[in-house]
Structures are given as structure tokens and as C-alpha cells.
N, C-alpha and C positions, 0 to 999 in steps of 0.2 A: 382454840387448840394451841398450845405452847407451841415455837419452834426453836427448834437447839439447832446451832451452828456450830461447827470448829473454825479454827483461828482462820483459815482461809473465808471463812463469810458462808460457806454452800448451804442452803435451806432444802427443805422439801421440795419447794416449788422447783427449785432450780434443776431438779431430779426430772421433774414434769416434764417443766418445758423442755429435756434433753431427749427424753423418750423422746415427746411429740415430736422433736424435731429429727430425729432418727425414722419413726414410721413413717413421715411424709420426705425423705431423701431416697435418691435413688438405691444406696445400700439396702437395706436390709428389704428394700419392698424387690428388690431383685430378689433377695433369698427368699419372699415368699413365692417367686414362681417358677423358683428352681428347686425342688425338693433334693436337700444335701443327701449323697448315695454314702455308705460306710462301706469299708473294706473287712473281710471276712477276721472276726474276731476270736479268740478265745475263751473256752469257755472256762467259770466265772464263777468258783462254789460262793452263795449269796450269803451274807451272813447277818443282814439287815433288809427291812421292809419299807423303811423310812427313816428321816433324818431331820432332826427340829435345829436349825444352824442359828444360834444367840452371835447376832453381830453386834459387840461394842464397838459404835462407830466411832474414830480418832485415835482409839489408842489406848486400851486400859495401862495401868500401871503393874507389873511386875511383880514389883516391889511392896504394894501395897494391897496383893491380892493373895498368890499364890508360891511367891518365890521373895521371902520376909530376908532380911541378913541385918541380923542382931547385933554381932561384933562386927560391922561396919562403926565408923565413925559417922555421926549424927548427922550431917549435911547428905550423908547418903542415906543411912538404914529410916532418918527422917521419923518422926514422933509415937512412930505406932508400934504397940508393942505385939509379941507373938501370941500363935495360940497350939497347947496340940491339938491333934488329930485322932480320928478310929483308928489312922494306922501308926505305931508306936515309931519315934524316929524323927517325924514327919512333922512339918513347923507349918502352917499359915499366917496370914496377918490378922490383925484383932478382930474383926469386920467379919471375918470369914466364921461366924459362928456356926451355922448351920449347918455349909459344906463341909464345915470339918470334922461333923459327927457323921456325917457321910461317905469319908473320904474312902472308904471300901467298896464302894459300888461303883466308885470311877475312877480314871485315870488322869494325872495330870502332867503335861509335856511343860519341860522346865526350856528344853535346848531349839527350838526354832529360832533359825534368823535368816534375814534377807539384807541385800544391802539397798532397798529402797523407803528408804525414809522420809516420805513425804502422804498426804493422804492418798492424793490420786493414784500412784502408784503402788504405794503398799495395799493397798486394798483391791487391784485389779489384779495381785501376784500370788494374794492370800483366797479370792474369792474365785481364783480360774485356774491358778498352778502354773500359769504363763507368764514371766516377767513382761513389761510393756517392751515394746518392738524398739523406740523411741524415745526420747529423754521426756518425762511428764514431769508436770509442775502440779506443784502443793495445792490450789483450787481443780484441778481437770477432774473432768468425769469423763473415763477412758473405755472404749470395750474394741479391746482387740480380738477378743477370741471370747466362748462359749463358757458359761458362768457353771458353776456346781449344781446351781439347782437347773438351771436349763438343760444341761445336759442330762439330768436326774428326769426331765418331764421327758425328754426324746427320747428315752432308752429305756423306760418304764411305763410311761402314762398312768392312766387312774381311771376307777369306774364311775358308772353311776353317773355321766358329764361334768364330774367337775373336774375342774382344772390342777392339771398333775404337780403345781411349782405357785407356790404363794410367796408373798413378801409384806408384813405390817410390818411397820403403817406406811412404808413409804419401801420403793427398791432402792438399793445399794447402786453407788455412780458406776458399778462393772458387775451388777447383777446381771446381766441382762443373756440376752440369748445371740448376740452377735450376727455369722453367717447361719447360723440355725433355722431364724426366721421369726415372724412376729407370733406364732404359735405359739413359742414355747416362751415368751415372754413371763414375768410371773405375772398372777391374778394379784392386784394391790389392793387390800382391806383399810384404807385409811380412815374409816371409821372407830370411835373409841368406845370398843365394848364393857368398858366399863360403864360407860352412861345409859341408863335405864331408858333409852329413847334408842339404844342399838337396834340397827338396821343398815344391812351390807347392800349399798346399792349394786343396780343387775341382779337381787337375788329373788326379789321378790317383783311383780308390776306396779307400775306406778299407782297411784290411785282413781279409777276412773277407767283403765284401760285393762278391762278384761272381759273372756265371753267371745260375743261376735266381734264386738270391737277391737279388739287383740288379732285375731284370726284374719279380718280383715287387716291390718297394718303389714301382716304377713305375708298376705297374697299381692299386695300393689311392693313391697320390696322386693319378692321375687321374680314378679314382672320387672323391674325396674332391672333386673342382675341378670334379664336374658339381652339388656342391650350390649354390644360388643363394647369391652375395656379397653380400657388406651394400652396399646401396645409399644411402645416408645420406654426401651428397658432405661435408655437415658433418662431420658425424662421420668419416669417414675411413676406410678400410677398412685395415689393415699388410698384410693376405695378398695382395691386390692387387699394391702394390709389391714385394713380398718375392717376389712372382711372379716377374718380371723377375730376380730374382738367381737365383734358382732355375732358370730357363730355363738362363742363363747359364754356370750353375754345368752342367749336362746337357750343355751342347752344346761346353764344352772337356774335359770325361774321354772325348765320343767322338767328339773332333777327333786325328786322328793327328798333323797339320799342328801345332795346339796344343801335343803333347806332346813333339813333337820339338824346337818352338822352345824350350821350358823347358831342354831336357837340357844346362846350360851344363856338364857333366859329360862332356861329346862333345866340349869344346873342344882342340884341343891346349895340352898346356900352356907352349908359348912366347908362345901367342897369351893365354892367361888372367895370363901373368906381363907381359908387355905392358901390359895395360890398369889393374895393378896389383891386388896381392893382398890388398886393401883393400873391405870393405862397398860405398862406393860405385863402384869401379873394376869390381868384378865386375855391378854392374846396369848400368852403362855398356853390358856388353860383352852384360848378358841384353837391352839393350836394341835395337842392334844384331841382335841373331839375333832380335826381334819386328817390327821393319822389314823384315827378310828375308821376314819368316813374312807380308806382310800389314796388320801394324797401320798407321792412318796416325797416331798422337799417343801420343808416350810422356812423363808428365816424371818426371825423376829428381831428387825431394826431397833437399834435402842443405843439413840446418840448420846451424845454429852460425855467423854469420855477421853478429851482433847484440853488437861488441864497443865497451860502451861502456868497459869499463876493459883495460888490460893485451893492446892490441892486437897490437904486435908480439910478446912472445913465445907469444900464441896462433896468428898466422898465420906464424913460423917453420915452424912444424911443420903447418898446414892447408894452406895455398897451397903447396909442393911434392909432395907427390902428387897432390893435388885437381888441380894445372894439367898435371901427367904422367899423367891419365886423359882428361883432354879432348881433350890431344894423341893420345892415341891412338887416340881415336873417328875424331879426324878422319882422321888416315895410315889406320886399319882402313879407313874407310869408301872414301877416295881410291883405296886398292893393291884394293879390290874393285870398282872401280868403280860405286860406289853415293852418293858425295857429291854428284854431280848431282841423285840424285834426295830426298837426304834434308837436308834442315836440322837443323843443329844451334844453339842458341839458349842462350846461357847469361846469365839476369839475377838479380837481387833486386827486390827491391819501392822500392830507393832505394839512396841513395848515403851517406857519411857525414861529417860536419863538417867544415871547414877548420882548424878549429884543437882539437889535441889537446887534453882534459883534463884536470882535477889528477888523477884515476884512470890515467892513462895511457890513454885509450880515446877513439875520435870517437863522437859521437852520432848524432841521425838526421837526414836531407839530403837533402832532397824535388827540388832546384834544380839536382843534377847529377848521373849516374849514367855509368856504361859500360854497354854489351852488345854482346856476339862474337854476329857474325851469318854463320855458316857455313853452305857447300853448296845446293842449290837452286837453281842456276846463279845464285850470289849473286856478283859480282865479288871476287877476291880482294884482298888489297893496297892497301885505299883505310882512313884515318880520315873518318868523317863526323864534321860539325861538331867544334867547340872549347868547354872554356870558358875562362874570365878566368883572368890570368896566376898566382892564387891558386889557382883549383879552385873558387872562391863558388857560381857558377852557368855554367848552359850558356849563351854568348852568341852562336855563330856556328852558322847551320841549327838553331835551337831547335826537337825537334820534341816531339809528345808521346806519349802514351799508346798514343790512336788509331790514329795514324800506322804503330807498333809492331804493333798487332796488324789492322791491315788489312794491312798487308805481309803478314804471314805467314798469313793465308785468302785475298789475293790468289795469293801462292806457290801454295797447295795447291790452287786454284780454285772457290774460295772469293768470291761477291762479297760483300764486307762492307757492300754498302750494302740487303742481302736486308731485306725485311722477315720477320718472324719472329711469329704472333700466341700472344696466351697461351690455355689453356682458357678464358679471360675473355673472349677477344675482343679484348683490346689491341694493338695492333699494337706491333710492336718494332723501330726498328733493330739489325741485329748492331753496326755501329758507328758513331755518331752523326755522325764525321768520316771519310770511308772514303778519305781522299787516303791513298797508298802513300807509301811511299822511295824514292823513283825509283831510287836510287843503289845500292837494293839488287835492282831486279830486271834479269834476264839477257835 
């Protein structure tokens, strides 16, 4: 399996070992034995069921996605030429074939910015709607607070045992569920169902362990969970949290519902060459049949997006399939009648420089970004906001973070102005600024 890094070095693994080292620290294994109480909410007309969230991890380009500038001079507007659009007016960049014959069924946000420019950060303020507390550096994986989709599993859940908050192939460095607890952590499929040997571990029994055998391994675990747990909130208990995955891990091998939504092996194969025959094109489409199934919060991780050098002929060849799988989520979703009920969300953590490098590459650019805001009875065919005639910054409807992620727990009904408390006692806003996008709900 490939692993793509941004310019700080952060892999997979390093995602891993961060979890692991969170569910065995006394933090969050406290939040599993303090169940967080909320404070009396209001109510919440819902105008989504689910939310499929396309995280480019690093940083897509701007400039070279959804927000083109033509009469820029070249060192900015940079090689690529425009394209129109369904909607008349309306410019993308060349790459953007697909979307752009789409561009009436979704919306796309020209004016977000934040002034944290670095990965760690931008990506804990894009993915939670809370700035980091603390000054973060360009490699951190941060989790100060309650991520979109974790918040999405505690305030929804899902049927059937499966787990309400998924993350392929790997969770985001401030995905995660913070003082929430190890619950709502997402379920991580890092398996590649594209490969014809697809199989989601935990979903099915091992080989060899089924029957009595299984039932048996059940009974001596339960035995084993009536001895008393360490109580030392200091110290921390791992068997405690490691509970919860274990739960988890029981109740999708004897979820039918669960096993069926995995079988992307069931698809016809016009429909799996549709969405492209591509790592991430095929979890688009597993993602898709988990909305079917129940889930309300999927995101689909898809690094590489962190080009400070030799831009264009990296995204030659990234942005033509990548934007011919998103188109297809959304026609799947539309010809099924299910875009109403589900958003699809495609961002990065920022945006990238106006003026190219001696590398051939933009850096990083806190001041202006895109995001396709699809489905959820989200108006089609509108750009919100602008920026300046270069791309510098967002200047017309400049919104922020917030605004981003109270939209989309207002969508799912969700009030983002809940208070939220820690096993401490602290009260929390979900989000500090809970004004929506007016423009984006139905």
C-alpha cells in the first residue's frame, strides 16, 4: 500500500501510533468512564441524514480547482487553462471536467479563510470548527476538542451495530472524538477495496473461529470483565477503552446489515467502473453503500495534496480521476434518490499561494480556499463569496471555519450552539460561532 506524506513527513502510521497512544493515556480513557452530559438544546429542523466529508489532506489548490484567475499574470493564474460550467458565468480549472457539467446540483464556497496555516492546525479548525487553544506546529496531530464526524456519531448514532462515524483509509490527525470518548472514535477501513481480495477486518471471524468455538471465546471474556478494573482515574485503565472497540468490533461480525453494506463485491460492475477503479473511487462507492446501510458521518481520507514543488505535473494526473469519482458520488447519489438526504463535502485544511515558486510548487494559504458543498437539500448552482482579482484572499462574504462546520450539524440536526460538558465539568461549546450559511440551507 502507497503511503503519501505532506512536507512535514506525517504517514499513516503516525496517525496510528497517535490514536494508540491517546486510548492508553489517562485523557480520553477518563472520558470513557465519565459519560459527557449536554446541556438542554434547541430544536433542529434536519435537513440531512448523512454526510460523506472528501478530506484533501494538505491542501488542495484554489487556483487550480475551483477558483481559476485567467487575467492574473502567469507566475500566479499558472499553466492551466479555464473551463465553463452548467452554470453560465461560472469558470473552473481545466481538470475540472466533470464537476463542471455538474455544477448545478452543488454549491461551491469561494470566500473561507482562517489565519492558520500550517497542516496541524489548519486541519484541527477545518475539521472541529475550533481554532487550536495553543500555538501548533506544521507536523502536530492536535485534538483539542470533538471532531464533525464524532460529534455526528454522539448525537445520531446508527442502526443495525454499525458504527455511526467511519474514516478510509486512515483518520485525520483531529478526526477524532477528543473528551467524547473512545466510542465515538471513527471505525478505520484501511483496507483497499479495490483489491479483489477486499475484506474489512472485525467484520467478518477469523478463520477457524466460529460455532462453539467463538461462543466459547465469549464466555471466558466475559468472565474475565467481571474481574474488578483498575480504578486509579490517574493512572488510567487501556482495558477500559479498549472495551469500546471490542464492543464494536462484536456487534458488526453479528450485524447482517454491517456485512452486507461491506460486500462492495455485490456491486455491479458498471456501477464500480463508474465511480472509478481507483483506491479511492472504490471507498467513495463503499461509502455510499454505509449511508445506505445507516451510517450518518463518513470521511474519505485522500492525501497527496501538499504540492509545494512541481504542481502541475502532479495534479495532471491526480485531479482527473479524483474529480471523475466525486462526480460520480453525486449522479449515484441523485439517480438513487438519496442526495437529498446526504451531503457530500469536499475540503482541505487551506488553500495554496498566489504565486508559484522557484520549485514549480504553491505553498501554504490560510486566506483563501474552495469547498463543493453538495446534497442536503443544499441549493444547486450558486458560487458563494469571491476573492480578489489575484486569488490573495477571500474578500466578498468572508466566512470562516465556524460558519463551515455549524452548517453542516445544523444540516444533520445538529444545534452547534449545544453545550457539551467534559468529565471535568467544563462546559463546551460544539461551536463557538454557531451562525450557518444561509445560502447553503434548503
Amino acid at each position: 500500500m502507497s503511503i503519501t506524506r505532506n512536507c512535514e513527513g506525517a504517514t499513516r502510521r503516525d496517525c496510528l501510533q497517535l490514536g494508540l497512544a491517546g486510548l492508553l493515556g489517562g485523557g480520553l480513557v477518563g472520558a470513557l468512564r465519565t459519560q459527557a452530559t449536554a446541556a438542554p438544546t434547541t430544536a433542529i429542523k434536519k435537513q440531512a441524514k448523512a454526510c460523506i466529508l472528501v478530506w484533501q489532506d494538505g491542501g488542495p489548490s484554489h487556483y487550480e480547482t475551483f477558483d481559476p484567475k485567467p487575467d492574473a499574470p502567469y507566475e500566479i493564474r499558472g499553466k492551466y487553462d479555464t473551463i465553463k460550467t452548467a452554470v453560465p458565468g461560472v469558470h473552473f480549472s481545466q481538470h475540472m471536467k466533470r464537476l463542471a457539467k455538474l455544477n448545478d446540483k452543488y454549491t461551491v464556497i469561494r470566500s473561507i479563510r482562517h489565519n492558520q496555516g500550517n497542516h496541524g492546525a489548519g486541519n484541527h479548525y477545518m475539521m472541529t470548527g475550533a481554532p487550536p487553544r495553543i500555538p501548533v506546529g506544521c507536523g502536530a496531530f492536535v485534538s483539542f476538542h470533538p471532531s464533525l464526524g464524532s460529534v455526528a456519531a454522539r448525537e445520531i448514532g446508527a442502526p443495525h451495530g454499525m458504527p455511526a462515524y467511519f474514516s478510509m483509509p486512515t483518520m485525520s490527525r483531529s478526526g477524532g472524538p477528543h473528551f467524547l470518548g473512545a466510542r465515538y472514535a471513527p471505525f478505520v477501513v484501511s483496507d483497499n477495496p479495490n483489491s479483489s481480495s477486499f475484506r474489512v477486518r472485525d467484520v467478518a471471524l477469523p478463520a477457524g473461529l466460529t460455532g462453539d468455538l467463538y461462543k466459547s471465546r465469549q464466555d471466558i471474556r466475559k468472565n474475565i470483565d467481571r474481574l474488578q478494573r483498575i480504578n486509579d482515574k490517574a493512572a488510567g485503565d487501556p482495558a477500559v477503552a479498549l472495551d469500546e472497540f471490542y464492543k464494536q468490533g462484536h456487534r458488526i461480525i453479528t450485524s447482517k446489515e454491517a456485512q452486507q453494506a461491506f460486500d462492495i463485491h455485490s456491486e455491479p460492475k458498471e456501477t464500480r467502473d463508474k465511480y472509478g477503479r481507483t483506491s479511492f473511487g472504490q471507498r467513495a462507492l463503499l461509502a455510499r453503500r454505509l449511508v445506505e446501510a445507516g451510517v450518518p458521518f463518513i470521511t474519505l481520507y485522500e492525501g497527496g495534496w501538499d504540492h509545494h514543488r512541481d504542481i502541475f505535473n502532479a495534479l495532471d494526473s491526480k485531479l482527473p480521476p479524483h474529480e471523475h469519482t466525486i462526480a460520480a458520488l453525486i449522479e449515484d447519489l441523485e439517480a438513487r434518490g438519496m442526495l437529498d438526504d446526504v451531503m457530500v463535502v469536499v475540503l482541505g485544511e487551506f488553500g495554496r499561494t498566489p504565486k508559484i515558486n522557484s520549485r514549480g510548487g504553491r505553498d501554504h494559504w490560510s486566506n483563501a480556499m474552495s469547498v463543493l458543498f453538495a446534497g442536503g437539500h443544499t441549493p444547486g448552482g450558486q458560487v458563494i463569496g469571491a476573492t480578489d482579482r489575484q486569488g490573495y484572499s477571500a474578500v466578498e462574504r468572508v466566512l470562516s471555519p465556524e460558519n463551515f462546520v455549524s452548517t453542516i450539524y445544523t444540516k444533520l440536526g445538529i444545534d452547534p450552539n449545544k453545550i457539551a460538558y467534559t468529565p471535568e465539568g467544563r462546559p463546551t461549546h460544539l461551536v463557538s460561532d454557531p451562525t450557518v450559511i444561509k445560502e447553503l440551507m434548503g
